[in-house]
N, C-alpha and C positions, 0 to 999 in steps of 0.2 A: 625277178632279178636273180640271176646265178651267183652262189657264193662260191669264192675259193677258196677250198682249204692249202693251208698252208704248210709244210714239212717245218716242224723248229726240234731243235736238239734242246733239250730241258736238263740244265745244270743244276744239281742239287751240291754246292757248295760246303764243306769243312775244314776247319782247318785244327789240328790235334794239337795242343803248346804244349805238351809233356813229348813230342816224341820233333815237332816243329816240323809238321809235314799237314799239306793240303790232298784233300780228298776231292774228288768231282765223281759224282754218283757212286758212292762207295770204293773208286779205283785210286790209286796214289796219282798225283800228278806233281809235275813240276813247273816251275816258276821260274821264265830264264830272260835273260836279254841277248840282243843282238850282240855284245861283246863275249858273252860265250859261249852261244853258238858259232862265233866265226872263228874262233880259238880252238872249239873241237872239231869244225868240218877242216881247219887249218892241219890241226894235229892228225888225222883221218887221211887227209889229202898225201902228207909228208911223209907216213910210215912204209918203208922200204919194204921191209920186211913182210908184209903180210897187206893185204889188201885193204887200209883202213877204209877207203872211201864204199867199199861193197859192205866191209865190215859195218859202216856206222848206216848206211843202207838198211842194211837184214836187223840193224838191231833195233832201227824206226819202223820197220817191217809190224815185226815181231812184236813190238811196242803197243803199235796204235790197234795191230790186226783183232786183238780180244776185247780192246774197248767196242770198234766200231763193231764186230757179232754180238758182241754180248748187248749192248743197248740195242740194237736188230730185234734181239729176239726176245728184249724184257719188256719191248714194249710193241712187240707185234707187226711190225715195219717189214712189209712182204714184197709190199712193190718198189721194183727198180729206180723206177724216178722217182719216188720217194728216198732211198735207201740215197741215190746219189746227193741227192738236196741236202741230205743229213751229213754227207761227211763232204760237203761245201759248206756247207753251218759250222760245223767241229773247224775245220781249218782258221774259219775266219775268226770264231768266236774266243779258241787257242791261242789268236796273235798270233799265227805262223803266216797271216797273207790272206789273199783273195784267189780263193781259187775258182775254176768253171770247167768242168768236164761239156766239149764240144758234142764228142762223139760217145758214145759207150756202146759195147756189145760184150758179148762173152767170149770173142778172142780175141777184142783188140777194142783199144778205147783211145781218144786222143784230150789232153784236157790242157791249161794254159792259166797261169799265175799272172795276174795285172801287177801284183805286188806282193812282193817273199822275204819275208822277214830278214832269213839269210843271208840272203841276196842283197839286198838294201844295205843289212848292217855289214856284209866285206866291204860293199862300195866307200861306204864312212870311214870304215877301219884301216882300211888299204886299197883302196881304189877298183879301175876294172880289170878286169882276168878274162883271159882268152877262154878257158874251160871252164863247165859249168861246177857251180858247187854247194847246189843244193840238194845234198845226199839224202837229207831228212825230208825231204818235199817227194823223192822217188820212193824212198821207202814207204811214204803215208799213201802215196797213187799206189801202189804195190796191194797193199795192206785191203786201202779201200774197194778198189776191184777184187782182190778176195771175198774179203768181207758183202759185198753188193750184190755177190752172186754163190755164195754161202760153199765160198772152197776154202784149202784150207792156207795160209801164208806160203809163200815160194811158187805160190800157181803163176804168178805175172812179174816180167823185165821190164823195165822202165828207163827208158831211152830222154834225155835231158837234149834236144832238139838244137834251141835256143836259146838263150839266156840272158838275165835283166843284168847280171853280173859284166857278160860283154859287151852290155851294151843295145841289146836288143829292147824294145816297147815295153815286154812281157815273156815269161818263161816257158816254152812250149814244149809238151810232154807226149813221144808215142809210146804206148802200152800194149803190151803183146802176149798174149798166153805162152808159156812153157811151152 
């Protein structure tokens, strides 16, 4: 009988009461809801001045891109389909959603949200929107394909297709090298 191994992301949990911050594998992390995440990709979306929605993009970019290397390479995670399985794991086990990369390559990847935290909780908060507004879902596919194929953040654009916010099934994502 053939076994299969599995890809699991392994959470080592803390939480500090003198400083009142959570740790997951020695990295800070945060603890959010859908009411503020939709208040910050709101406030992101509405900044005239300066590009919030790229802004809060490159800063989920930049966020997620050192976790998903750095667990890569603390725990030896070489191969690709394995590397993707893991930051499908991180998504879902984060409560950010359900995500599925269809396609993957090294210039270009296509992947699609069943359910986005985000996305869900504008719909509760203020219904549907014609544009998409999961800026933190682009920045994590950004990050991940960096991280998956060991470049460095700002390697990939992340193009928001479809979206659960207008209405669509599921959020659908093309991915493009620089």
């Amino acid at each position: 009988m053939a076994i299969e191994k599995r890809t699991e992301w392994i959470i080592d949990h803390k939480f500090d009461p003198k400083s009142c911050r959570h740790f997951n594998n020695g990295k800070i992390g945060v603890l959010h809801c859908h009411h503020y995440a939709t208040l910050y990709c709101q406030l992101a979306d509405d900044a005239d001045m300066v590009d919030g929605k790229e802004l809060l993009r490159r800063s989920a970019e930049y966020a997620f891109w050192p976790l998903l290397s750095g667990y890569f390479k603390e725990h030896g995670v070489e191969k690709v389909d394995e590397r993707v399985a893991l930051c499908e794991e991180y998504w879902k086990l984060s409560g950010m959603g359900l995500l599925s990369f269809g396609r993957v390559g090294k210039m270009s990847a296509a992947a699609s949200m069943a359910h986005s935290h985000v996305d869900e909780g504008w719909l509760k908060k203020w219904g549907k929107r014609d544009k998409p507004v999961n800026f933190i879902g682009q920045g994590f596919l950004a990050a991940a394909m960096a991280a998956v194929y060991g470049m460095p953040p700002g390697s990939f654009a992340v193009n928001e297709k479809q979206s659960i916010v207008s209405g669509a099934e599921a959020s659908v994502f093309a991915i493009v090298r620089k």
